[in-house]
Structures are given as structure tokens and as C-alpha cells.
N, C-alpha and C positions, 0 to 999 in steps of 0.2 A: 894434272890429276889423272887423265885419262891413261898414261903412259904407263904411271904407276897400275892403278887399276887391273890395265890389261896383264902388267909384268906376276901380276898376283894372283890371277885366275891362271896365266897358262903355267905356274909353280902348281898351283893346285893339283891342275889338270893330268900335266905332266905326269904328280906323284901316283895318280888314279890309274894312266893308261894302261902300263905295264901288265895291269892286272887282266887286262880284257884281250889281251891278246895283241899279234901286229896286223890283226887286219880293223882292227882299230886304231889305228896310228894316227897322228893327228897332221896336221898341215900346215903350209907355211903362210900365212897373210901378207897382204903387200907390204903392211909395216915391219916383216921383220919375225914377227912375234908368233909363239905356234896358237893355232886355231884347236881347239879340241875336236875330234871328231864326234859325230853324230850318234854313232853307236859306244862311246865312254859314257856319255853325256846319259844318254836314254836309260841305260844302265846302272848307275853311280845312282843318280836322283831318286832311284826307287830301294834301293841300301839306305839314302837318307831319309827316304819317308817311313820303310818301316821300323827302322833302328828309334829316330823320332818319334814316333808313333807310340814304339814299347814306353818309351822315358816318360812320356803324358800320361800313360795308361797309370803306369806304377805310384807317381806322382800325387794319381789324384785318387787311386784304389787309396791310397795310404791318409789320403783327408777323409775320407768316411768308415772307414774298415774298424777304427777305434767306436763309434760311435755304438756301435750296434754292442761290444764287445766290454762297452765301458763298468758294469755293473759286477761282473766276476771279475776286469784286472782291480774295482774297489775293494771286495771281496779277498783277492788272493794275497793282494799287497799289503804285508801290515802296518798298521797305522798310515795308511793316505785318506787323505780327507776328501769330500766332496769337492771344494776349491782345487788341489792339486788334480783330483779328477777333470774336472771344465778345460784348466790348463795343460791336460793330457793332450784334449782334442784342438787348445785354442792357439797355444803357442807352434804349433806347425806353421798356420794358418800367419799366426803374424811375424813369425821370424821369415817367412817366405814372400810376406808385402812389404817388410823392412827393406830388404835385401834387394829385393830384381832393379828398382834402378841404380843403384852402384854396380852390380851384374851387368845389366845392360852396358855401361859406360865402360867398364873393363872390357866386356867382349868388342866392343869397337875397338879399344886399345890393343890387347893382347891377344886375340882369335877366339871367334865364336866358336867356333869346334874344341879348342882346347880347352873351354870352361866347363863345355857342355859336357866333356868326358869324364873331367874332372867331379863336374856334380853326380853322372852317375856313379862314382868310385865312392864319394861322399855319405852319398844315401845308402848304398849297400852298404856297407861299415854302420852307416847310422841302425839301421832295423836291426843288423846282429847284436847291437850294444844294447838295442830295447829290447830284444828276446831274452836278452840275459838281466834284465834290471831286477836291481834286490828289494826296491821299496817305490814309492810312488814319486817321489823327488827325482830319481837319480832316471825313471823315466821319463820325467817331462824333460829334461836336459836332456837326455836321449832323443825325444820328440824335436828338441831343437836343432839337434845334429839332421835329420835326416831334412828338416826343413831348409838349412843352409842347401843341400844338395839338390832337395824339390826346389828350391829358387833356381839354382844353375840349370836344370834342365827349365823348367817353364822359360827363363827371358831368354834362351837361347834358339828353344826349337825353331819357332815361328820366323827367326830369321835367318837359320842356316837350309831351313825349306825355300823361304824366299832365293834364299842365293842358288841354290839347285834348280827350279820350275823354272820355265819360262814364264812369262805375266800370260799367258791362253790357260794357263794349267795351276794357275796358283792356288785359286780359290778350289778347285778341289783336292789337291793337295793339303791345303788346310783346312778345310772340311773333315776331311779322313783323321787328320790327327787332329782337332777337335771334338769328333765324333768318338778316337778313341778314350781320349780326357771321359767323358759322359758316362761312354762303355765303362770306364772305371771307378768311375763315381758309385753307378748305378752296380755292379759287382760286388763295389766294398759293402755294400749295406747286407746283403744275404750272405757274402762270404764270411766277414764277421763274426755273425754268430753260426753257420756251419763248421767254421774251422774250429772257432770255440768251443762249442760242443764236442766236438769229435777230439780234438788234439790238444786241446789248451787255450788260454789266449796268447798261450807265445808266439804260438802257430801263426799269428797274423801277423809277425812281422819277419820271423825267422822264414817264411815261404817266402819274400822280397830276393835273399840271400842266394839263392842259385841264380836265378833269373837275372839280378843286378850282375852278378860275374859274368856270366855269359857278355849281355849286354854289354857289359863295359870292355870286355879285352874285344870285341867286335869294331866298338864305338871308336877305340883308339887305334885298330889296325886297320876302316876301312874309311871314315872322315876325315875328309882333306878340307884346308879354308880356299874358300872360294872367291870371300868377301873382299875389296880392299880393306888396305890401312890405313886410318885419319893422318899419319904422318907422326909427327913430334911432339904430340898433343901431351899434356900431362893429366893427372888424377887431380880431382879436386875435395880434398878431406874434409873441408869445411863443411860442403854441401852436403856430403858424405855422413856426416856429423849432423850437421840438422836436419836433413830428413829422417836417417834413421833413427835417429834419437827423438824427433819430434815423430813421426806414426807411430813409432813405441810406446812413448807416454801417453799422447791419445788415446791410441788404443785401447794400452792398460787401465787407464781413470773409464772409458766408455763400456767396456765391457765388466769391470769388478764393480763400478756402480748401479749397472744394468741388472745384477746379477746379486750382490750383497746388499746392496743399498747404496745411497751418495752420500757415503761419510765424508767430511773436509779432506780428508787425504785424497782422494780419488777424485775430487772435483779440483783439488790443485797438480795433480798430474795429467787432468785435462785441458788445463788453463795453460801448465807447460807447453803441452807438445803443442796447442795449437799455438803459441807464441813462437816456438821453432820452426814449426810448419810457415807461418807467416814473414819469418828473418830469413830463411830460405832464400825466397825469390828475391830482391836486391840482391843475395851474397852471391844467385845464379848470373843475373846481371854484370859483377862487377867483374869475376872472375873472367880468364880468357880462355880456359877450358874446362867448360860446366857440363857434372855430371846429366842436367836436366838443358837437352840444348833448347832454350825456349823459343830461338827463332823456329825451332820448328811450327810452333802455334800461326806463326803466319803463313801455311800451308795450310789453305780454307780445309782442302778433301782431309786434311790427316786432324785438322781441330775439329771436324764432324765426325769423324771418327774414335776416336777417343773419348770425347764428350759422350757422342751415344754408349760408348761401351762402358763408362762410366755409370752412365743411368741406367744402360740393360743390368747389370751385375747388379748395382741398388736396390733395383726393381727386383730382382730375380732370388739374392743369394739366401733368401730369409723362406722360401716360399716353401721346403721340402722342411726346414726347421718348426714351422710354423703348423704345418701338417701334420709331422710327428707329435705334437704339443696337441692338437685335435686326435688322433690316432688313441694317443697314451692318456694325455690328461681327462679330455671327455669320453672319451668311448670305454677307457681303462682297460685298452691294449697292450700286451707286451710288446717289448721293442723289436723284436727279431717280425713279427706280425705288421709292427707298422712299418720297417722297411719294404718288408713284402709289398705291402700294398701302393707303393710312393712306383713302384715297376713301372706302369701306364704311363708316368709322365718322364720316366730315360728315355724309355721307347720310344715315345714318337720325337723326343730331340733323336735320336740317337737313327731312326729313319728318315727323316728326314732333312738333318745336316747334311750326308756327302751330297743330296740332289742338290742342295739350294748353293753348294759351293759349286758344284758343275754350272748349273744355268747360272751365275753371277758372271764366270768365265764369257759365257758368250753374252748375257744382255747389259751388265755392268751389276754393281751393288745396290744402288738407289730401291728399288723395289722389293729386294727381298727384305733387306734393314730396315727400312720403313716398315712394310706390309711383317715381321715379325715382332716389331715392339708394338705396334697397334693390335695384334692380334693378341698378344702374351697381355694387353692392359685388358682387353675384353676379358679375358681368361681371367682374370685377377676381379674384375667388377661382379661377375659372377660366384666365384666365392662366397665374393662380400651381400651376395643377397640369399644366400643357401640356409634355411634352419638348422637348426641342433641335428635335429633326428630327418635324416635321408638315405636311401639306399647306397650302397657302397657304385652301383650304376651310374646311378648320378652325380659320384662325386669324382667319377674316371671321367667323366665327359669333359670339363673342365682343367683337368690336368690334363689329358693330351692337347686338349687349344693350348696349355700352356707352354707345353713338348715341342705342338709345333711350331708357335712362336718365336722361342727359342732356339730352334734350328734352321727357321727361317734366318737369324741376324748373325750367329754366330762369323760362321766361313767366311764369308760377305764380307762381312767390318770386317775380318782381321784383313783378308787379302786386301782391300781397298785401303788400311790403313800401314800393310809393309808394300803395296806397290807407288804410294803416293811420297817415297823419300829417297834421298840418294843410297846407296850401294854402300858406302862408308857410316852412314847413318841408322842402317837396318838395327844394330845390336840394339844403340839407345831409342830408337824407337818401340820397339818389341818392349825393351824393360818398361818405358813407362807407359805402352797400352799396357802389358801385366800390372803391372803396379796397380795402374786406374781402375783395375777388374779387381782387382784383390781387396784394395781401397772401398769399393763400391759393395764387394759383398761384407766386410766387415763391420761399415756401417748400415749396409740390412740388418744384417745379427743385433745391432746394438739398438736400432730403431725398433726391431720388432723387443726387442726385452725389455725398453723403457716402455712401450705400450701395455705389454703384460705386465710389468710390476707395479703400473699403474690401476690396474685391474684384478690381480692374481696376488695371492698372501706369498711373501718370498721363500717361505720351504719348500711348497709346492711347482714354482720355477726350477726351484734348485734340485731338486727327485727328480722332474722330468727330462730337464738336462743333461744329467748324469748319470739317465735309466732307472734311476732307483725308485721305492715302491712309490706311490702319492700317502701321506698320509692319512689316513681316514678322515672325513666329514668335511676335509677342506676343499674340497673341488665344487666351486657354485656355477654350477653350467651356465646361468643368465650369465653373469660377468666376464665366464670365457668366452663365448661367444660375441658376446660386445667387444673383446680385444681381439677378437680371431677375425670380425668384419673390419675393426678398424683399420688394423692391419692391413686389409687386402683393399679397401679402398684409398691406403698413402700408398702404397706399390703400384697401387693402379694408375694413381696423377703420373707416378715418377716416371712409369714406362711411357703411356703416353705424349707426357712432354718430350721424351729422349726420341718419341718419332719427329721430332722439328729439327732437330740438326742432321739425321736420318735423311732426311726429307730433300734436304737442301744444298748436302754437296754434289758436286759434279759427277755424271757420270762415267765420262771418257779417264781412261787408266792413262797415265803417262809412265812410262820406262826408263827408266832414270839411268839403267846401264845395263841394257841388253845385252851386250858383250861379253855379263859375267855366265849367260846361261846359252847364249844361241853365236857368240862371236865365230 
């Protein structure tokens, strides 16, 4: 395997030199095989972090940028409903946790940079087809196109970084393109409704459209694979077939019951997926090349990782959702007003991410992944004990613990969980830590909306979801609040418990194939 390996980094490397001149020329190793030099090397990796970098940004501007904007495209579009509205914002979100690990399992197969490029070509194509949609259907189909491309760039990044960095530099590496995910998160909410006012709401998808070109004729003339290749492996359709068809269904039955009610349809679209969800595992077992490689779970450092990032996203993904729902529903804020004010809690993830991925580099992960899901549960217990009526003062204090939190675990876990696997393994890795983040905010979404519908009359969920006005007399502040505390104290156990596998993997990074980055 090593032979291979090597013969596939100095292809890469090879395609790379030329461009850096001959006093970067590379050299010959004892085996034969060329050595990349030091200065391609140095070079190359920082084309992949900011090319990367853009792709996260865009990715994840494009998961909130609807949100803020959602009330004029209900407005502009005629006849879309509030439902197709939800699934303006919701089918991104889950055609893009369908998808990353069959992504993942290809880019092992077929080349991580070639998917990768592929999805940005994807996605640009996709926002031009939703700037031009004629009615509210033919944009959520539109929303699914550009989410097929956001899935290729998310399970990709994090491991054609990994194949670039050496393991001293990884965690900030991924720090920076984490921090820019955040940056873009925290963007789309004031961009939103700024472009929308000013230009339309096409604007917010037709602005992707330069940028995506750029990006992509870049992506495919300056990314080489680095990675090996698993060899002769084949695709596994089956598994393929029951995952994404079982998170589909869950999904769908979790969220349209969350949100409409639990009519029998939706409770047996729940029952589905999680029966395929469950047939799954044997059909990963039996096959001899599964999309989901499960021996990786007996890799202690990479199943504490995963796991935590599983419960940080649980914990986490409902928390800005849930705020706007405080923002709009109790305070009877407009939406462009409540994204404003959600700023304090990007910011301080968004400062504190690339530190906490640098010092990871040098002390290990254990302390900051730990010490940010404990902090982010403190953050969430506090919440849970805030009254109705508080200064807007006191209610930043708590979002940035929650900022910091969050910036503490991010970089951390991902680097400790793509340095903890072989070199051939990076792609399905990355797919199903994305997967487990994507997985874990979706049922935040879905936990937090069974809490409110439990509490809240369902028009009034459904206005605030979809920006639109509350209707009069229905907003009982005692009862949102009751669902606003409850809520932040099951986020709070969640995070907290995700600090015990945190806690308990190993510190020391092992390098499973130095050679692809320092040979």
C-alpha cells in the first residue's frame, strides 16, 4: 500500500511543480520515487486552504441567506405556500446530510479534488437556476440542486486540507476553514435582507454566480489529488439506498410533523426511515465495500470524535433558531432585527476558532473539545434560567460563552478526527463526521419544534419560521418561555454529556501517512 500511496502523491505533486518554477524541483528518494520539494509544498497548501476556504464560505452563506429573505421570495412568488416556504430553507439542509456519505465514499474511490470541483460547478449552476425560479416549487428543486453541490464541497474540504497540511498545522488549517463556514453563516443573515432590500431577492443567489465561476475554473486548474487510492474497491448501492432514503424519510416524517402536526403519514415516514436507518448496519457489515467503513469505530480517537461532534451539532444547531423564535415571536422583532442581533454569538466562534485550532496543533485536542462543549452547556443552562423581559446586555453575555464554546471544539475535533485515519480513508471519514454534524443539527431543529408545538398554537410556529407576521393575540409569553427554557436545558444535558467522550480520547495525533504531505 505504501508504494501505491507514494506513486500517487508524487503524480500529484509532479502536476503541481511546474507551476512554481525549477528552483522548486523536487528530488529523488532512495526508493526511486520523486520527493516533492519544500517550497511546492508550502505553496500549493495555501491555494488549497483558500480555494477551500471560499467553498465553506459559500456553502454555508447559502444555508442562512434564505432565512432572513424568506418573507418577500413568499410574497414575490405566486401561489407558494408557507410549507413550500420551510422547504425553501429545509431541503438544502437535508439533501446535503443525505448525500455526504455516498460523497465521502466516492471521493475515496474516484478523487477528492475531482468531486470537490465538480460540486463547486454544481452549486454555481444551482443559485443561477434559483435566481431565475418562476414560482415557489420549481425553487425548492432549485434549493436541491445547489445542496447536491454544498454536499461535494462540505465532505470534501476537510480532507483534501488534511492531504495538504502536515499534522503540526492541521488544526489550524481547519480552524480557518471552519471559521470561514461561521464567517458565512453569520453573513447570510444581514446579507439577506440587505441584498433584498436593495436588489431583489434574486440577488441572493444570483451574487453566488461570479464568485462560483471564478472559484471553480481556479479549483479545477490549481487542485491536484494528493490522497491515495483504496485500490479495486467497488460502490455499495445498497447502503447507498438505505441511508439516503432512510435520513430522507426521517427527516421528512421529523420535520413536517414538527411543524404541521403528526398526521399518520408523517409518523409512518418516520417509522420508515428509521427502519432503513436500522437495516443499514448488517447491509454495511455484509458487504465487502461499504460506503460507511464501520471498522473505523474501533479507532477509540476517531469514535470520540464523531460522537462528540454528533452531540456538539445536537446541542448546538437549534440554538440561533430558537433565538430568532425569542427575537420575533416574544419581543415581536422583525427578522432582518433578529439576525442583527444573533452577530455577538458568530463573533466570538468566529475569534476564537483559528486560536483554539493553532494551540490544538501544539497541546493536542483533548482540552479544548472538552473545555468548549462544557463551556457551550454552561452557556445553554443560563439561558435556561433568563426571564422574559432582560436587557438585550444580558442576553450577549451568554451568546458569546456560547461563541466561545463553540470555537473552542470545532478545529480540534475535526483535526483529531481526519488525523486519526489512514490516507485512503480521509474522504469516508470527513463524509461521515459531516454527515453526524448535519444529522445532529437536524435533529436540534426537530427537538426544538416538537418542544414548541408542545407549547405554541402551530400558525404561530409556522409565521415565525417562515418570517411571516404572528398572528394577533396568539403569542402567550408564559408558555414561550416555558418552551424557550426547556429547550436550552435538553441542549444543555446534550452538550454536556458530548464532553465525556471529549474527555476521554487520547491525546497523541498518530500520522497515518506523513509522506503524502512532508515525504
Amino acid at each position: 500500500m505504501g508504494g501505491g500511496r507514494g506513486e500517487s502523491l508524487s503524480r500529484g505533486i509532479d502536476a503541481v511543480r511546474p507551476r512554481y518554477g525549477a528552483r522548486n524541483a523536487s528530488t529523488l528518494r532512495p526508493d526511486g520515487l520523486r520527493r516533492p520539494s519544500h517550497g511546492a509544498l508550502m505553496q500549493y497548501k495555501y491555494v488549497v486552504l483558500t480555494n477551500t476556504t471560499i467553498g465553506t464560505f459559500m456553502a454555508l452563506l447559502d444555508s442562512n441567506i434564505v432565512l432572513i429573505s424568506l418573507p418577500t421570495i413568499i410574497r414575490d412568488l405566486p401561489g407558494t405556500t408557507t410549507i413550500e416556504g420551510i422547504w425553501i430553507i429545509l431541503g438544502y439542509v437535508l439533501v446535503t446530510a443525505s448525500l455526504l456519505l455516498t460523497i465521502g465514499r466516492l471521493a475515496d474511490l474516484y478523487g477528492r479534488v475531482r468531486l470537490y470541483n465538480l460540486g463547486f460547478a454544481i452549486f454555481t449552476i444551482g443559485s443561477g437556476l434559483c435566481s431565475l425560479a418562476p414560482n415557489g416549487t420549481s425553487l425548492v428543486l432549485f434549493r436541491l440542486v445547489q445542496g447536491i453541490g454544498a454536499g461535494l464541497l462540505f465532505a470534501n474540504s476537510a480532507a483534501i486540507l488534511t492531504d495538504a497540511f502536515p499534522v503540526s498545522e492541521r488544526g489550524r488549517a481547519l480552524g480557518l476553514n471552519q471559521v470561514a463556514g461561521t464567517a458565512g453563516a453569520l453573513i447570510g443573515l444581514v446579507a439577506g435582507g440587505v441584498l433584498t432590500a436593495l436588489l431583489g431577492w434574486q440577488s441572493i443567489f444570483w451574487i453566488n454566480v461570479p464568485f462560483g465561476v471564478f472559484a471553480t475554473i481556479w479549483a479545477y486548474a490549481r487542485l491536484k489529488e494528493l490522497g491515495a487510492r483504496p485500490g479495486r474497491e467497488k460502490l455499495d448501492p445498497a447502503g447507498n439506498l438505505l441511508f439516503a432514503g432512510g435520513l430522507s424519510l426521517a427527516l421528512l416524517g421529523v420535520t413536517l410533523g414538527a411543524i404541521t402536526g403528526w398526521a399518520p403519514l408523517y409518523l409512518v415516514l418516520l417509522l420508515a426511515g428509521v427502519a432503513c436507518l436500522f437495516a443499514f448496519v448488517p447491509v454495511e457489515r455484509a458487504v465487502p465495500s461499504p460506503m460507511m467503513d464501520l471498522a473505523l469505530f474501533r479507532n477509540k480517537v476517531f469514535s470520540a470524535g464523531v460522537l462528540s461532534n454528533l452531540l456538539a451539532s445536537t446541542s448546538r444547531g437549534a440554538v440561533g433558531l430558537v433565538l430568532v423564535f425569542y427575537f420575533q415571536g416574544a419581543l415581536g422583532l422583525d427578522a432582518l432585527t433578529a439576525g442583527l442581533l444573533l452577530i455577538p454569538f458568530s463573533l466570538a466562534f468566529v475569534s476564537v476558532g483559528p486560536l483554539s485550532g493553532y494551540l490544538s496543533d501544539k497541546y493536542g485536542p483533548r482540552l479544548f473539545t472538552t473545555g468548549g462543549l462544557l463551556v457551550s452547556g454552561v452557556s445553554y443552562l443560563w439561558f435556561a434560567v433568563l426571564p422574559y423581559q432582560v436587557p438585550y446586555t444580558t442576553l450577549v453575555l451568554p451568546m458569546i460563552l456560547a461563541g466561545i464554546g463553540g470555537g473552542l471544539f470545532i478545529a480540534p475535533n475535526v483535526a483529531s478526527i481526519m488525523n486519526s485515519v489512514p490516507v485512503v480513508r480521509r474522504g469516508v471519514a470527513a463524509g461521515m463526521s459531516a454527515t453526524l454534524f448535519n444529522v445532529g443539527f437536524l435533529v436540534s431543529l426537530g427537538l426544538a419544534f416538537a418542544i414548541m408545538a408542545s407549547r405554541m398554537p402551530l400558525p404561530v410556529m409556522q409565521a415565525i419560521f417562515a418570517g411571516l407576521p404572528i398572528p394577533q393575540g396568539q403569542v402567550e409569553i408564559g408558555s414561550f418561555m416555558d418552551a424557550f427554557h426547556q429547550i436550552f436545558v435538553a441542549i444543555a444535558g446534550i452538550s454536556l454529556f458530548g464532553a465525556i467522550p471529549a474527555a476521554v480520547r487520547r491525546n497523541p495525533v498518530i500520522e497515518h501517512a506523513s509522506s503524502d504531505v512532508k515525504a
